[in-house]
KELO-833926 format. One record per residue (C-alpha): residue number from 1; residue in three letters; x, y, z. Coordinates in Angstrom, 2 decimals, padded with zeros to 5 digits, always signed. Layout:
BEGIN
[atom NUM; 'Ala'; [X; Y; Z]]
...
***
This chain:
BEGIN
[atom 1; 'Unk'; [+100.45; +087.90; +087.64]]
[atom 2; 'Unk'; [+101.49; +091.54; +088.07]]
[atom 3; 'Unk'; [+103.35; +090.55; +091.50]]
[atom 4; 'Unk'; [+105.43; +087.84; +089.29]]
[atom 5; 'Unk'; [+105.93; +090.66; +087.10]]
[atom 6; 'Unk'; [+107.57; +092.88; +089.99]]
[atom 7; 'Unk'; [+109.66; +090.40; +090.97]]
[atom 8; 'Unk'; [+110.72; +089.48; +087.41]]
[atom 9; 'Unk'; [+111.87; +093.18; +086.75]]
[atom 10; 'Unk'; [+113.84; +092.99; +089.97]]
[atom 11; 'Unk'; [+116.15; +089.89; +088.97]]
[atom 12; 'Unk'; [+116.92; +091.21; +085.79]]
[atom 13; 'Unk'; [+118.20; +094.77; +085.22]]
[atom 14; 'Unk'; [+120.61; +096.33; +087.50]]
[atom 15; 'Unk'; [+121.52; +099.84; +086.87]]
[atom 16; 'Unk'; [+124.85; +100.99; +084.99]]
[atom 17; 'Unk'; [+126.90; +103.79; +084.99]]
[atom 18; 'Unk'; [+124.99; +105.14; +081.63]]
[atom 19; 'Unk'; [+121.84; +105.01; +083.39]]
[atom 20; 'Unk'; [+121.55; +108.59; +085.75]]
[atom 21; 'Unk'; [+117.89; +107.49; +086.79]]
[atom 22; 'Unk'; [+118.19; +107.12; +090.04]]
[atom 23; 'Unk'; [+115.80; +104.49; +092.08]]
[atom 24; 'Unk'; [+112.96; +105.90; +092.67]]
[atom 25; 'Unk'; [+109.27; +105.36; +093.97]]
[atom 26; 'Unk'; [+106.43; +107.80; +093.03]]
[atom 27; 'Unk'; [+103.59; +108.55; +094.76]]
[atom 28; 'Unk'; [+100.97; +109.84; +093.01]]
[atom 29; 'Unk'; [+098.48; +111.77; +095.14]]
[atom 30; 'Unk'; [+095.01; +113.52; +094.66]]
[atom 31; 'Unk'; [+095.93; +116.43; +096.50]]
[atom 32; 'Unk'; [+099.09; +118.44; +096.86]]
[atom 33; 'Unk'; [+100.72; +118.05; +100.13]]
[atom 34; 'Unk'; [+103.99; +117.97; +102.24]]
[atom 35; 'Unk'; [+104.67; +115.73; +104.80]]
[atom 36; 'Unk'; [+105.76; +117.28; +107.74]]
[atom 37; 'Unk'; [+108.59; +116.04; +109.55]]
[atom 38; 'Unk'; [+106.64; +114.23; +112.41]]
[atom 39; 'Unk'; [+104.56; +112.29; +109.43]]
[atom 40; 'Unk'; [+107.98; +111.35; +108.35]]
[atom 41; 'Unk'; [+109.26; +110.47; +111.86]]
[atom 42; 'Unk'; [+106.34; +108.21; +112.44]]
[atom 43; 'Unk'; [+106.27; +106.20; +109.23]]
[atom 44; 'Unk'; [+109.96; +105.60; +109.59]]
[atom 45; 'Unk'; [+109.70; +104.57; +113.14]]
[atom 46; 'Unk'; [+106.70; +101.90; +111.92]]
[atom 47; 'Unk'; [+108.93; +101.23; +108.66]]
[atom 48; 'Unk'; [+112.01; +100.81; +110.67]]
[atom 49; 'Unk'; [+111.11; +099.91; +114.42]]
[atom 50; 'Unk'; [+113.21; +103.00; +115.48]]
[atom 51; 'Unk'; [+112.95; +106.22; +116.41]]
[atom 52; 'Unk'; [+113.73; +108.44; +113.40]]
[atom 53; 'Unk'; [+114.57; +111.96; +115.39]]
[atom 54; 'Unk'; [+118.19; +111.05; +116.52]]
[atom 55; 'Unk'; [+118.18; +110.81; +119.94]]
[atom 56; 'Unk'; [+117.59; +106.68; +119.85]]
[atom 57; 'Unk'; [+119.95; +106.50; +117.25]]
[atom 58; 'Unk'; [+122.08; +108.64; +115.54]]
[atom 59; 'Unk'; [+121.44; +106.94; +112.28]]
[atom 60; 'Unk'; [+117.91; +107.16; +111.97]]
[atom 61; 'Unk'; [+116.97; +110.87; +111.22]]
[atom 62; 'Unk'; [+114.91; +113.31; +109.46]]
[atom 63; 'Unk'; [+115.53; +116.36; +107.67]]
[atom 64; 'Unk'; [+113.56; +119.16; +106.57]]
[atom 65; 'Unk'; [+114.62; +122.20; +105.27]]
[atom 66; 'Unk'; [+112.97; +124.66; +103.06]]
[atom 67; 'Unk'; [+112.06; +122.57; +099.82]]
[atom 68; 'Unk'; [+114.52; +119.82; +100.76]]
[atom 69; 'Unk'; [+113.62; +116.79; +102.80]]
[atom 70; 'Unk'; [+116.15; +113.79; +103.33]]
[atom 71; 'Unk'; [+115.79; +110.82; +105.74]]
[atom 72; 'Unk'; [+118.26; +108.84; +106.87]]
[atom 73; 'Unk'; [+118.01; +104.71; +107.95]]
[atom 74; 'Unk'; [+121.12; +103.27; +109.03]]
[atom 75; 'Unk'; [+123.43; +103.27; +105.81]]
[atom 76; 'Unk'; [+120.47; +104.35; +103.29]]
[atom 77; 'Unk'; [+119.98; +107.94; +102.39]]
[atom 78; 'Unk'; [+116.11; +108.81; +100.89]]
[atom 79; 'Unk'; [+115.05; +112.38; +099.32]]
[atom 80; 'Unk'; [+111.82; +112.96; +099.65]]
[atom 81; 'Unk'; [+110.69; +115.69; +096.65]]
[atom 82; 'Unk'; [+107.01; +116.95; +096.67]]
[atom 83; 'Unk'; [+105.56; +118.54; +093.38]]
[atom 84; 'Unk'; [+101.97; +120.18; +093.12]]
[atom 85; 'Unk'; [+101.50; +119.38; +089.51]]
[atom 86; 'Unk'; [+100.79; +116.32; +087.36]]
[atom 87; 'Unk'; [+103.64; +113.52; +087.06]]
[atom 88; 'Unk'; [+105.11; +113.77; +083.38]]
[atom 89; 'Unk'; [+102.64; +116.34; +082.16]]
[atom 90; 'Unk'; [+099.28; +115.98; +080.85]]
[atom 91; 'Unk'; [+097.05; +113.08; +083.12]]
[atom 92; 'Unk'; [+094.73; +112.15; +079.98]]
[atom 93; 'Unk'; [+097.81; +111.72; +077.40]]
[atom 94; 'Unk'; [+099.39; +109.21; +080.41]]
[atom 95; 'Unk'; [+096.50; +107.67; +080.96]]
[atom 96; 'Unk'; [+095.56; +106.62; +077.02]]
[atom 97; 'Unk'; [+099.29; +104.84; +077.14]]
[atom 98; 'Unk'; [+098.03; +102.38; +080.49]]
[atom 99; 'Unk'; [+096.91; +099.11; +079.78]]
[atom 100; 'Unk'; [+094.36; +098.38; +082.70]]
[atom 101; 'Unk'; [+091.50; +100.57; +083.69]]
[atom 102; 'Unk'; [+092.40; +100.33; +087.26]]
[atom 103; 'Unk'; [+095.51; +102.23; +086.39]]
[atom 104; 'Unk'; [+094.13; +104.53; +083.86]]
[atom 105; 'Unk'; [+091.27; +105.37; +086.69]]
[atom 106; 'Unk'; [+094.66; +106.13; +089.32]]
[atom 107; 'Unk'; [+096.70; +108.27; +086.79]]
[atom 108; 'Unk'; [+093.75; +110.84; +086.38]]
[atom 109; 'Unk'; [+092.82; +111.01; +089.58]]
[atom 110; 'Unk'; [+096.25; +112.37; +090.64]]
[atom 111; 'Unk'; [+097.08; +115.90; +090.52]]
[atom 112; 'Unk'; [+100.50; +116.44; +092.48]]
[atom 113; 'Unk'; [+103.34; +113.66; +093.64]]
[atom 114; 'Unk'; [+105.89; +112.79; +096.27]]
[atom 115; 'Unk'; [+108.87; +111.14; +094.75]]
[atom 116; 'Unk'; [+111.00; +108.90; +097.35]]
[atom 117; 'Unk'; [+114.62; +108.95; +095.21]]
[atom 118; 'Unk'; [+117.62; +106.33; +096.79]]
[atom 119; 'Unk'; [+120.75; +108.24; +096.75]]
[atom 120; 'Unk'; [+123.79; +106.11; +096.65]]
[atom 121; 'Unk'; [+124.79; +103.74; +093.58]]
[atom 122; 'Unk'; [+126.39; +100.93; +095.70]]
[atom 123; 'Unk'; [+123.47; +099.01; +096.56]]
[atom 124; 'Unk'; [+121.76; +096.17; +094.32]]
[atom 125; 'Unk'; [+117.97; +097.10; +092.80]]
[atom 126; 'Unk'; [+116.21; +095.13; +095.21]]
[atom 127; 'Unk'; [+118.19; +096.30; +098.29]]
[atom 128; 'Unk'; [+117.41; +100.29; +096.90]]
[atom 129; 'Unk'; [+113.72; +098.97; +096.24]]
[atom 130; 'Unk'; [+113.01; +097.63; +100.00]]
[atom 131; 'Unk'; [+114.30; +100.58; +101.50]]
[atom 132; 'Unk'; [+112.22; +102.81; +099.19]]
[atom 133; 'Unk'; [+109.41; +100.10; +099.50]]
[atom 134; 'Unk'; [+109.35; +100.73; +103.16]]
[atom 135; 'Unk'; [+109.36; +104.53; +103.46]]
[atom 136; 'Unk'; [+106.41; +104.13; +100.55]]
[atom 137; 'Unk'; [+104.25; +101.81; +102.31]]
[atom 138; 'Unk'; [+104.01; +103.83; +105.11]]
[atom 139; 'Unk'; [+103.09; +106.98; +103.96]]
[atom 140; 'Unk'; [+100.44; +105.69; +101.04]]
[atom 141; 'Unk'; [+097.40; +106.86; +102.68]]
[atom 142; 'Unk'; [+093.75; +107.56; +101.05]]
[atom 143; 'Unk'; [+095.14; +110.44; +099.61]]
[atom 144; 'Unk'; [+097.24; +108.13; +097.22]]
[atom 145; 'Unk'; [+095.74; +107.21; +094.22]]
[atom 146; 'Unk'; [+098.60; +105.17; +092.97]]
[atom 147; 'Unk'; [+102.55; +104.42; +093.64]]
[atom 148; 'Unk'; [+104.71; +104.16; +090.35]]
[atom 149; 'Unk'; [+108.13; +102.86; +090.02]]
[atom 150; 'Unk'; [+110.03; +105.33; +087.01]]
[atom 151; 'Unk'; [+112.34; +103.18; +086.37]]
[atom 152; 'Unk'; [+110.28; +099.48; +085.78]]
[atom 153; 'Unk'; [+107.70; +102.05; +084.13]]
[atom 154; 'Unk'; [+105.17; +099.83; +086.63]]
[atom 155; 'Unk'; [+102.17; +101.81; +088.12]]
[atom 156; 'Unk'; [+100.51; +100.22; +090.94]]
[atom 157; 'Unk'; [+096.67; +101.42; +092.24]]
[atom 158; 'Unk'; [+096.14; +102.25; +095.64]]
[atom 159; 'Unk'; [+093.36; +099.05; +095.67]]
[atom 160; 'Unk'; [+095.54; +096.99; +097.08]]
[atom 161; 'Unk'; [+097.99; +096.13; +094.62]]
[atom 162; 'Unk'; [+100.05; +099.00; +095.73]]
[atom 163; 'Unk'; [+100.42; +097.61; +099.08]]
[atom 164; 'Unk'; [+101.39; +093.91; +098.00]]
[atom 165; 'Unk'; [+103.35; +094.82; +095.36]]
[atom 166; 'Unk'; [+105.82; +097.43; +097.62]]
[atom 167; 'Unk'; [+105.66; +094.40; +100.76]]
[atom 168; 'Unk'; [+107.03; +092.29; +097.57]]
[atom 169; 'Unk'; [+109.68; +094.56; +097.10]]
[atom 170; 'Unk'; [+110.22; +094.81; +100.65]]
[atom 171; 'Unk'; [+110.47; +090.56; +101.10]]
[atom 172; 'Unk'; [+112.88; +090.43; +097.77]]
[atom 173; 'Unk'; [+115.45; +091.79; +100.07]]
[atom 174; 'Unk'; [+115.71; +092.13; +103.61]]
[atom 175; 'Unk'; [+117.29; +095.16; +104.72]]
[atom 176; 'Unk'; [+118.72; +095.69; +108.56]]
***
């Protein structure tokens, strides 16, 4: 039922010039940490069956400098922003607000977050979704607790609802 729900979001809302959320995908992670470029390298490389240093193609990149990290897959553009703190402030007022204990459980486990924003206003949601999607998929490890999507205000536990519900997002719309 939650899946439908994903998919429902998806058809309906696309984002207007009012709207200066961008899309975004939010990982929500038990323990402060930055991926390093060859973490980022890899799990485009598996996300994207290329290599994501350059040399294969020019298109497919990485970029790491100081606080900023951008990657770059074909036409699409990803930041990457890493925070050591909470998402939105205080876990236990969150967590009160979440309908399902799975979710509630997730929230307070998390203490820091790696936010995955689409830059670029051209593409449809579900084509800014896969692309985001597949950069998330790949780098929800153990240390995830959860993945939320800002803008659907949908949180997804790392039990395996995470995973189906960002391969939905990635099957919605096929990117090249």
């Amino acid at each position: 039922m939650i899946f439908r729900a994903i998919l429902d979001r998806f058809k309906g809302k696309r984002e207007t010039e009012e709207d200066g959320m961008p899309y975004s995908i939010v990982l929500l992670l038990k323990e402060h940490r930055i991926f390093s470029v060859e973490e980022l390298q890899a799990a485009g490389q598996r996300a994207w069956g290329k290599r994501f240093d350059g040399t294969e193609d020019a298109m497919y990149f990485v970029v790491q400098k100081g606080g900023i990290t951008m990657m770059k897959a074909g036409r699409y553009v990803v930041q990457l922003l890493h925070a050591s703190q909470p998402y939105l402030g205080e876990p236990e007022e969150i967590a009160r607000q979440l309908p399902h204990e799975e979710q509630r459980r997730a929230w307070l486990q998390h203490t820091a977050w790696a936010a995955l924003d689409f830059w670029g206003k051209e593409p449809l949601e579900e084509e800014a979704y896969a692309v985001l999607a597949r950069f998330a998929l790949q780098l929800g490890d153990p240390n995830c607790c959860a993945v939320y999507v800002p803008k659907a205000q949908m949180l997804m536990a790392n039990d395996g609802t995470a995973e189906t519900g960002l391969r939905m997002m990635i099957d919605a719309f096929q990117v090249a």
